[in-house]
Biopython code that builds the backbone (N, CA, C, O; Angstrom):
import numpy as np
from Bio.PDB.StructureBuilder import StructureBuilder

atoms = [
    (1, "UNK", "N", (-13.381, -14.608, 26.814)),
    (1, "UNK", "CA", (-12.742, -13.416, 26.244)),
    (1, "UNK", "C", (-13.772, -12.287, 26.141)),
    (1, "UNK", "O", (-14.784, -12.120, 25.460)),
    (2, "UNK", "N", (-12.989, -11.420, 27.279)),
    (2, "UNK", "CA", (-14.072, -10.145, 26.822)),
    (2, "UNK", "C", (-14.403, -9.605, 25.682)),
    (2, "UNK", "O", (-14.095, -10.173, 24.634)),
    (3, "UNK", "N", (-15.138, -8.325, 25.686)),
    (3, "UNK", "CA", (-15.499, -7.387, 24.145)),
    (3, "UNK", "C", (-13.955, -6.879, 23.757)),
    (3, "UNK", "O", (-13.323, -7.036, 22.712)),
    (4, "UNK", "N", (-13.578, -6.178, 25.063)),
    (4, "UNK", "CA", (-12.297, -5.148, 24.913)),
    (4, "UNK", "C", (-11.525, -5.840, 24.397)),
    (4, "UNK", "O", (-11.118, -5.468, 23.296)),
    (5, "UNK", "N", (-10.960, -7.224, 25.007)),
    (5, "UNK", "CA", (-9.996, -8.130, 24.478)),
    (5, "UNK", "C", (-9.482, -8.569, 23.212)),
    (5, "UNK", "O", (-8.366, -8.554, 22.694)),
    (6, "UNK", "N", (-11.142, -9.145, 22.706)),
    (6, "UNK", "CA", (-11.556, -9.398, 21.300)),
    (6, "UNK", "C", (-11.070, -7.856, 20.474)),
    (6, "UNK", "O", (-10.208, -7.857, 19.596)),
    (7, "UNK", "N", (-11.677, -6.789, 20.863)),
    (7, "UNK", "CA", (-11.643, -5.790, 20.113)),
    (7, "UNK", "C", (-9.604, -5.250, 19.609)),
    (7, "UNK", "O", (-9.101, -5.008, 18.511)),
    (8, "UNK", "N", (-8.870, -5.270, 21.334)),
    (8, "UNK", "CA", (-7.528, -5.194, 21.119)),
    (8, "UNK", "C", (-6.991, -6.213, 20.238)),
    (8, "UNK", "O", (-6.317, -5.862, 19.270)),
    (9, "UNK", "N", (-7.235, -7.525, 20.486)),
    (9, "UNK", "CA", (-6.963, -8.139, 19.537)),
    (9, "UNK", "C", (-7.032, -8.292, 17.819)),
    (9, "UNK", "O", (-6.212, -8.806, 17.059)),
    (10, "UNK", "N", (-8.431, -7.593, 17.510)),
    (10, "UNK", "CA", (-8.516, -7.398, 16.247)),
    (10, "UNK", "C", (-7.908, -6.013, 15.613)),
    (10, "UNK", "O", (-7.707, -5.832, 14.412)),
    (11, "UNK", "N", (-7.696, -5.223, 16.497)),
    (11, "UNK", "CA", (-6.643, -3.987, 16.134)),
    (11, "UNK", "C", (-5.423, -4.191, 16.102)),
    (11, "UNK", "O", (-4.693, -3.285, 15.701)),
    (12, "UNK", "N", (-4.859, -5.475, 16.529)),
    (12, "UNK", "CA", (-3.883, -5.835, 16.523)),
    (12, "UNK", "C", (-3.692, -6.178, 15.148)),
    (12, "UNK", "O", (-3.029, -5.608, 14.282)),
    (13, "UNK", "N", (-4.513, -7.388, 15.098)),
    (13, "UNK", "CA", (-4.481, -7.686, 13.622)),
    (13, "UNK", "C", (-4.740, -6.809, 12.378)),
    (13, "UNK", "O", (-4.213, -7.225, 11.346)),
    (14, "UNK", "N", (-5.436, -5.702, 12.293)),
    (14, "UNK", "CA", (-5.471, -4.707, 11.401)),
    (14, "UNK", "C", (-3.955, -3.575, 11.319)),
    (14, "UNK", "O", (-3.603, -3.002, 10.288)),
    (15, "UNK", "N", (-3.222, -3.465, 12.709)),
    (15, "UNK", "CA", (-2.064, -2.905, 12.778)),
    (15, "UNK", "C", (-0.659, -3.644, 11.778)),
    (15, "UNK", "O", (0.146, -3.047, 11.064)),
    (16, "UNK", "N", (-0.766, -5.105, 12.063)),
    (16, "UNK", "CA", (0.049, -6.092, 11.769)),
    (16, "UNK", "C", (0.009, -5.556, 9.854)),
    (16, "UNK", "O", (0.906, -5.096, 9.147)),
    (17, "UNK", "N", (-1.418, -5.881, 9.554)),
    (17, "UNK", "CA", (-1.641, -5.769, 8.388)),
    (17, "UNK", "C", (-1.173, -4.473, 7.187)),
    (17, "UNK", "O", (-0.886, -4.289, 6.004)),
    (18, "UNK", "N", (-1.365, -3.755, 8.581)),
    (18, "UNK", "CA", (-0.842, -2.139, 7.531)),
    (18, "UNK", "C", (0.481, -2.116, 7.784)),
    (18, "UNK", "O", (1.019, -1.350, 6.984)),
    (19, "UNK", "N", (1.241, -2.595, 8.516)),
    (19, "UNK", "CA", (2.574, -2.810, 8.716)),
    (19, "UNK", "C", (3.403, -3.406, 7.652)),
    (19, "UNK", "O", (4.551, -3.068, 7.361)),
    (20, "UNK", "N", (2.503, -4.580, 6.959)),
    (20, "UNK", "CA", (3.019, -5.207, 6.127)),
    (20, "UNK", "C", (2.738, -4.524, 4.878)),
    (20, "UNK", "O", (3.667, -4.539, 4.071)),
    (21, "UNK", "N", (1.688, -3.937, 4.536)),
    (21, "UNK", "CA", (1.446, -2.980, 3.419)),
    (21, "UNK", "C", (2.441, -1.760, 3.353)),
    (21, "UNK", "O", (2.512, -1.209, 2.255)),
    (22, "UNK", "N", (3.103, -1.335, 4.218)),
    (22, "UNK", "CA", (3.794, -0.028, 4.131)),
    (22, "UNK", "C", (5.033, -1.248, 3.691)),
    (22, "UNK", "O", (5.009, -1.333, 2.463)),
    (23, "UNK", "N", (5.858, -1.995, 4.151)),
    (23, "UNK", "CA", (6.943, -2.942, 3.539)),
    (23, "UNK", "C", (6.182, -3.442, 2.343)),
    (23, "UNK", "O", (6.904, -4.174, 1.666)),
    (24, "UNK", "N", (5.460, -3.356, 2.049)),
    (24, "UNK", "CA", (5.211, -3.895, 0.495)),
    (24, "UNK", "C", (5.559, -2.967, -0.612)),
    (24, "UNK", "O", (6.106, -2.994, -1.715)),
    (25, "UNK", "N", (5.212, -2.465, -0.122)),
    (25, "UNK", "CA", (4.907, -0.659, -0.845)),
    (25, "UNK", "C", (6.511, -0.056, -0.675)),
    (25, "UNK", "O", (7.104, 0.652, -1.489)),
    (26, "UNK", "N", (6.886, -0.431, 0.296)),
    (26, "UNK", "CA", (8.219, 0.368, -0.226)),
    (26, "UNK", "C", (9.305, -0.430, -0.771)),
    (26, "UNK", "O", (10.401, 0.082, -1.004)),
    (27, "UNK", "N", (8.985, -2.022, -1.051)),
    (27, "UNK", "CA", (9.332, -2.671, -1.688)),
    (27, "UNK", "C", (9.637, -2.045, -3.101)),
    (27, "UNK", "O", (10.530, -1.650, -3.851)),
    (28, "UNK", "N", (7.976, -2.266, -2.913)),
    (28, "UNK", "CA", (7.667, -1.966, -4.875)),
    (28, "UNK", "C", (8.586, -0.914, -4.863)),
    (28, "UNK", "O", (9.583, -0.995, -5.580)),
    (29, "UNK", "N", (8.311, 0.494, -3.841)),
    (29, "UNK", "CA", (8.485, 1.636, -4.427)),
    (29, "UNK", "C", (10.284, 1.409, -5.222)),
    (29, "UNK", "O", (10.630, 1.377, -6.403)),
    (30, "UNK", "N", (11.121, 1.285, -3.865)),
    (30, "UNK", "CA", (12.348, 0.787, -4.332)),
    (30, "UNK", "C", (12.475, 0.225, -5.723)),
    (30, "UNK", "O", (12.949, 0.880, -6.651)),
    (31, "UNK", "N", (12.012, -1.077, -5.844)),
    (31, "UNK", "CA", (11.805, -1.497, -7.156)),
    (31, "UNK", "C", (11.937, -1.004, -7.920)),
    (31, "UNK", "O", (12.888, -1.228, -8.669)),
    (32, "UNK", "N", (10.793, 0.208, -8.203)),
    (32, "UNK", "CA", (10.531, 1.274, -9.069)),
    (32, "UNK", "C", (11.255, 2.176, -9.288)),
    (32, "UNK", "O", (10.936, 2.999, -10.146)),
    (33, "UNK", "N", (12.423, 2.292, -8.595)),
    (33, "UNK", "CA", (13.612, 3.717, -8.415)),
    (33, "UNK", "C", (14.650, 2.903, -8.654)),
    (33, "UNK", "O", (15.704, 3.537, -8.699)),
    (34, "UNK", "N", (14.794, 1.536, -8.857)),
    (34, "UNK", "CA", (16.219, 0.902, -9.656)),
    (34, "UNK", "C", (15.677, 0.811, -10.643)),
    (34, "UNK", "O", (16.463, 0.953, -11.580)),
    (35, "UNK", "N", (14.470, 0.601, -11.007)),
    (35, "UNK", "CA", (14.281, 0.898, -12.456)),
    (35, "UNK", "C", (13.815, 2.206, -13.228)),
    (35, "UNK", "O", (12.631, 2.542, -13.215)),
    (36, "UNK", "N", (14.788, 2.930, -13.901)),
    (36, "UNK", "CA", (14.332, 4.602, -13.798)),
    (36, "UNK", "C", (13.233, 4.188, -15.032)),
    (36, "UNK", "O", (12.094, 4.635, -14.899)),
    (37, "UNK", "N", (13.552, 3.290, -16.320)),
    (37, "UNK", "CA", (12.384, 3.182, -17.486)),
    (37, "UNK", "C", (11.081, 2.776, -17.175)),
    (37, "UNK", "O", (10.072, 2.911, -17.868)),
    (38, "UNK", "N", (11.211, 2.194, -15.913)),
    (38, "UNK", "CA", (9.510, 1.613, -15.855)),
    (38, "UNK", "C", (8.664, 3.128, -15.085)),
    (38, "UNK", "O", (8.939, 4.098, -14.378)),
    (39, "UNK", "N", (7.478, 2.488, -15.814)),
    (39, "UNK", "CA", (6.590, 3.791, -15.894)),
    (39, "UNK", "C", (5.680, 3.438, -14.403)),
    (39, "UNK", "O", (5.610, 2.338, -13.855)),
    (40, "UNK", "N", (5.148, 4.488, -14.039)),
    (40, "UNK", "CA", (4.300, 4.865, -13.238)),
    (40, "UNK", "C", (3.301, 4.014, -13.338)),
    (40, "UNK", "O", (2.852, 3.544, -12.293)),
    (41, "UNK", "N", (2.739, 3.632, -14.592)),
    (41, "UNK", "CA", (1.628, 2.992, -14.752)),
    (41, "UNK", "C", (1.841, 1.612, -14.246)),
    (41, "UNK", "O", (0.988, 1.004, -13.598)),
    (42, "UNK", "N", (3.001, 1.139, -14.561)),
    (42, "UNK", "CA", (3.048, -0.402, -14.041)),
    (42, "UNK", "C", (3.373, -0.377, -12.426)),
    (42, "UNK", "O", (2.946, -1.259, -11.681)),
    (43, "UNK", "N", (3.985, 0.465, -12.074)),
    (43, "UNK", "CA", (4.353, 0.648, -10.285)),
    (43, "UNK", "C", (2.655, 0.428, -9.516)),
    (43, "UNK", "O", (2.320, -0.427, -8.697)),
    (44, "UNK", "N", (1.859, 1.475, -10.102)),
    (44, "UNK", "CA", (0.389, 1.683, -9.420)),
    (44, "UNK", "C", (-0.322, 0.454, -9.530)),
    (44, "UNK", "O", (-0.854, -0.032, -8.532)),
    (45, "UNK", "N", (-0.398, -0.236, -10.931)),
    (45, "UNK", "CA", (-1.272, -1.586, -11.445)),
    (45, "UNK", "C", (0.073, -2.638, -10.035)),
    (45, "UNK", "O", (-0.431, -3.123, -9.022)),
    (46, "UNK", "N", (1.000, -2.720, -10.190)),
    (46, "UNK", "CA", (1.493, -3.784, -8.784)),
    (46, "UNK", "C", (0.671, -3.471, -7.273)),
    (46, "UNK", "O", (0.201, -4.316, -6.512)),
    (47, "UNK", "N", (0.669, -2.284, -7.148)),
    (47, "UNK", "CA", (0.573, -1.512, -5.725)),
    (47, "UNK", "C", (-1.228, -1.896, -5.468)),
    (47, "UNK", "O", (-1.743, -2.215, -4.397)),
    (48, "UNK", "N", (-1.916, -1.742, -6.813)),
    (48, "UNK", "CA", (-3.269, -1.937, -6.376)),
    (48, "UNK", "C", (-3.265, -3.509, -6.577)),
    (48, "UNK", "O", (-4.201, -3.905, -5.882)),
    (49, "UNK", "N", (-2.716, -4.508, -7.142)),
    (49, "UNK", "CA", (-2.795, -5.897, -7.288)),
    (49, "UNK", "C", (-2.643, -6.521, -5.346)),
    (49, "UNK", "O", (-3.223, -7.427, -4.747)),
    (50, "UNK", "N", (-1.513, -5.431, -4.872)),
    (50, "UNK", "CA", (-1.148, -6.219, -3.522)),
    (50, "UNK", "C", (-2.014, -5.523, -2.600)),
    (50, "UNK", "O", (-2.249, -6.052, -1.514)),
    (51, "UNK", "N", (-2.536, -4.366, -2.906)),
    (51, "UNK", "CA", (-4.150, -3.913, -2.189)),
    (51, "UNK", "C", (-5.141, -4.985, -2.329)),
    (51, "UNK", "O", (-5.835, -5.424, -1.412)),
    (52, "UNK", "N", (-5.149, -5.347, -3.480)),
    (52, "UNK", "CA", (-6.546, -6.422, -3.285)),
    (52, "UNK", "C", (-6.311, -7.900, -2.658)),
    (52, "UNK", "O", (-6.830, -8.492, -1.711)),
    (53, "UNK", "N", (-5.752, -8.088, -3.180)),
    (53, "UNK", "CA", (-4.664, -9.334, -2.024)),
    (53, "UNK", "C", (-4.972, -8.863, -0.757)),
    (53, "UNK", "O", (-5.350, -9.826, -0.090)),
    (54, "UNK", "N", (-4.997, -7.519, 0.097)),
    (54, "UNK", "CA", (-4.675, -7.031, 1.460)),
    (54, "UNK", "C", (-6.153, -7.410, 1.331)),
    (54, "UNK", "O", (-6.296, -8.450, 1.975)),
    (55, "UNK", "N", (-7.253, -7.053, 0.817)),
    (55, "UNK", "CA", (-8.512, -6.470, 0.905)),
    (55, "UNK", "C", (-9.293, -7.810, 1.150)),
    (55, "UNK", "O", (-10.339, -7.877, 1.795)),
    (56, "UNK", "N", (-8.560, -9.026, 0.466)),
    (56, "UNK", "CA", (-9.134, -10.368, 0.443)),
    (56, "UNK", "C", (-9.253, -10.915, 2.137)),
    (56, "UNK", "O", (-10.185, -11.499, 2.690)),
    (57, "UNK", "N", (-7.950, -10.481, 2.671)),
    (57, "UNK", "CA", (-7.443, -10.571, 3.991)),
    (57, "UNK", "C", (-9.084, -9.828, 4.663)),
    (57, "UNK", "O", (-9.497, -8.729, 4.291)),
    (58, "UNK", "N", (-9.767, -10.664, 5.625)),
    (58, "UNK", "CA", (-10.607, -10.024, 6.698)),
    (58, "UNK", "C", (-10.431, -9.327, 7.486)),
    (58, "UNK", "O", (-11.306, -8.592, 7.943)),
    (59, "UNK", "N", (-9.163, -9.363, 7.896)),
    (59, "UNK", "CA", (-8.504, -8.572, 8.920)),
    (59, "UNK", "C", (-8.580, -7.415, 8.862)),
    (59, "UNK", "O", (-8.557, -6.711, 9.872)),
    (60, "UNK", "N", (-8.716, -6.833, 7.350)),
    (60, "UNK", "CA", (-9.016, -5.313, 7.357)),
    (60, "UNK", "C", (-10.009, -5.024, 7.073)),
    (60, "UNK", "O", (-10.506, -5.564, 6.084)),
    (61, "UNK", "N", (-10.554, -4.298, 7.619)),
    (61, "UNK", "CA", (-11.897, -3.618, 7.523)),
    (61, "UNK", "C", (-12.554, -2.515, 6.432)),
    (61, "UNK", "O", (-13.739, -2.414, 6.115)),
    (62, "UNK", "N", (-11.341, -1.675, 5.932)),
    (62, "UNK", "CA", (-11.693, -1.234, 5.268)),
    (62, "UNK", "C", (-10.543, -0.646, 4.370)),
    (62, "UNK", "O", (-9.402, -0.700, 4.830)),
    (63, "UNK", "N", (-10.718, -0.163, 3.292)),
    (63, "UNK", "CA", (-9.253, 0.171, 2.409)),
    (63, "UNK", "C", (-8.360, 0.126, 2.906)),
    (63, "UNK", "O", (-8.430, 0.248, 4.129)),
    (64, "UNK", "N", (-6.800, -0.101, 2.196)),
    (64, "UNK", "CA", (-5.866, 0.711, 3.549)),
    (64, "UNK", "C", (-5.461, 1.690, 3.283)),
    (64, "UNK", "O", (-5.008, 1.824, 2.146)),
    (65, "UNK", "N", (-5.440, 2.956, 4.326)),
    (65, "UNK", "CA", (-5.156, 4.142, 4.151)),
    (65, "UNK", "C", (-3.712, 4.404, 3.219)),
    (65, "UNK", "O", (-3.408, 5.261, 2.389)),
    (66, "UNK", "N", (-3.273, 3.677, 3.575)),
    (66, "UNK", "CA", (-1.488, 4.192, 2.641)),
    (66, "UNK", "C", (-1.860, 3.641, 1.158)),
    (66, "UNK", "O", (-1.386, 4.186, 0.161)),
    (67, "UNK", "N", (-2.854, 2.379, 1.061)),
    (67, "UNK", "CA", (-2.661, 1.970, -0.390)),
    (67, "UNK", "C", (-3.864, 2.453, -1.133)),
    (67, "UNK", "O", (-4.075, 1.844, -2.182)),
    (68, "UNK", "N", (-4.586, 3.278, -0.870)),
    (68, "UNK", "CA", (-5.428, 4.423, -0.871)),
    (68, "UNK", "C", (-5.400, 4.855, -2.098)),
    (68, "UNK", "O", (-4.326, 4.843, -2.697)),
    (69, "UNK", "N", (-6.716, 5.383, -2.799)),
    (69, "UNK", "CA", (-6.092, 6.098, -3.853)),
    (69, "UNK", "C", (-5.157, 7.441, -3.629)),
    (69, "UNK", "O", (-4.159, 7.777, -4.265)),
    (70, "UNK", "N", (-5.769, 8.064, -2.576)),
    (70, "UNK", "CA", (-5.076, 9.279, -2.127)),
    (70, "UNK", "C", (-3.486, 8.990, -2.007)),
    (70, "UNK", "O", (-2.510, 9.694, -2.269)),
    (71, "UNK", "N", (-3.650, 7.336, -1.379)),
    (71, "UNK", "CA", (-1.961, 7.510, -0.982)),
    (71, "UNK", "C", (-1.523, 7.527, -2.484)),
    (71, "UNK", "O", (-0.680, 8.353, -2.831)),
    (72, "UNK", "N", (-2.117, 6.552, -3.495)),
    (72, "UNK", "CA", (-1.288, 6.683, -4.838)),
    (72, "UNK", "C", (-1.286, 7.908, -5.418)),
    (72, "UNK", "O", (-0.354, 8.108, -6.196)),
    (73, "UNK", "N", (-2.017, 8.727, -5.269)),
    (73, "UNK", "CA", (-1.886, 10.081, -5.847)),
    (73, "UNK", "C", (-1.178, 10.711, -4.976)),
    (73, "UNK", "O", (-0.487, 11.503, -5.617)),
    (74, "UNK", "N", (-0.912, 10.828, -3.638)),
    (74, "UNK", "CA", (0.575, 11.557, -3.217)),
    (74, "UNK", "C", (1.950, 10.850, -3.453)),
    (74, "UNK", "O", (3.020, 11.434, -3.285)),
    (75, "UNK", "N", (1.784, 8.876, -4.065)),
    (75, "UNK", "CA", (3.131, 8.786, -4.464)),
    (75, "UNK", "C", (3.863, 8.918, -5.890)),
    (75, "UNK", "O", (5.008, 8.892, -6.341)),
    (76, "UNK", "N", (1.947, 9.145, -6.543)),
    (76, "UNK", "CA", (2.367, 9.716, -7.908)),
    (76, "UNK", "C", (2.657, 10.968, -8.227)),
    (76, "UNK", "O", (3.345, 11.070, -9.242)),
    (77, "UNK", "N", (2.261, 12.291, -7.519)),
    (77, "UNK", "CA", (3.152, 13.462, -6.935)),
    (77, "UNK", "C", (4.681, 13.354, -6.818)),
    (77, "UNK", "O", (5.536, 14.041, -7.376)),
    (78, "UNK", "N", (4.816, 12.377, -5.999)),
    (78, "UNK", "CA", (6.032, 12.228, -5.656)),
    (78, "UNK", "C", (7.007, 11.745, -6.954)),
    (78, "UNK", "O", (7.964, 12.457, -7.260)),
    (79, "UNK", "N", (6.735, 10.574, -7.658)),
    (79, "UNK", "CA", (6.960, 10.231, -8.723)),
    (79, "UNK", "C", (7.350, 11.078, -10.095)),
    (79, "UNK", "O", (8.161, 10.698, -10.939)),
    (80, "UNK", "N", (6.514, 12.431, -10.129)),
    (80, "UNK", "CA", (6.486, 13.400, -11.072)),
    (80, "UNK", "C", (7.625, 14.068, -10.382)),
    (80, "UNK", "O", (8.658, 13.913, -11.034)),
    (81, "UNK", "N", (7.771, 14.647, -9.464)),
    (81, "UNK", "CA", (9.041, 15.370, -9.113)),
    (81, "UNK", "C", (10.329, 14.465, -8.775)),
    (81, "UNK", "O", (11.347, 15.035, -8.383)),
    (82, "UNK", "N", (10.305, 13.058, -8.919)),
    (82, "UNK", "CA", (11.466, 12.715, -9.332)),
    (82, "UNK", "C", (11.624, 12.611, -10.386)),
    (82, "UNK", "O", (12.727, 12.089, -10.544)),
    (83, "UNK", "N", (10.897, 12.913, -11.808)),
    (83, "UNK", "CA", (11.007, 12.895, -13.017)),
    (83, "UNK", "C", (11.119, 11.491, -13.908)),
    (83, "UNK", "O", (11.746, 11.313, -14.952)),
    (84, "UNK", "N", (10.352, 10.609, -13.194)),
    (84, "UNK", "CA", (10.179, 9.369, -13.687)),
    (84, "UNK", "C", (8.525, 8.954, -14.397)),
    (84, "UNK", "O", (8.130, 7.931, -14.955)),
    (85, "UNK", "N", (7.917, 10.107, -14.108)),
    (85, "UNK", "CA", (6.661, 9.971, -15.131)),
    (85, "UNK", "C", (6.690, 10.005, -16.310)),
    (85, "UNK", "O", (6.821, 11.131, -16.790)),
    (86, "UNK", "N", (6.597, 8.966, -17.166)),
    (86, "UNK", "CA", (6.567, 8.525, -18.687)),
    (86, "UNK", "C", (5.650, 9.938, -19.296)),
    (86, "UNK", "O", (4.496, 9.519, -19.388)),
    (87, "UNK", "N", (5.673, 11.169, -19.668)),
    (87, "UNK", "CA", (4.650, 11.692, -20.403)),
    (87, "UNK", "C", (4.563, 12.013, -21.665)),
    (87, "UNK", "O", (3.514, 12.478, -22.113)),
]
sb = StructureBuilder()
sb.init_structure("model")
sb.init_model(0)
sb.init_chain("A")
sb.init_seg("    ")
for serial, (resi, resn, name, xyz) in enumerate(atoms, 1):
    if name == "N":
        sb.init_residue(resn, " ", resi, " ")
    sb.init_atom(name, np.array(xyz, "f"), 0.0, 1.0, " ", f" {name:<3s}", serial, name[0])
structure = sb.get_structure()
């Protein structure tokens, strides 16, 4: 097995991985929008629990971009203008 091979192959596996993080995540998110009382705070503490779970995984190399803090701060943006932030 070549370099290239090895290399497609392990992008494969890092693709697979964020694939499954975006269905996790919009799991939760869902979750979080049948329940209008639960707060923000418990949505983010799930979202980073199944980040570190991802992170345990070798396959990824490095954070994952969607479960990001950035991504949680554009879905906690998002969160405030649906008016489900506990303040």
């Amino acid at each position: 097995m070549g370099l290239k091979e090895k290399k497609k192959a392990w992008n494969e596996k890092i693709k697979e991985g964020r694939e499954k993080d975006v269905q996790e995540m919009k799991r939760l998110w869902s979750e979080g929008k049948k329940d209008l009382k639960r707060s923000w705070k418990e949505t983010k503490q799930e979202l980073k629990i199944h980040l570190k779970k991802r992170m345990r995984n070798k396959a990824q190399p490095r954070k994952s971009r969607i479960l990001g803090n950035n991504g949680l701060k554009r879905i906690e943006i998002q969160w405030i203008k649906n008016g489900k932030k506990n303040v």
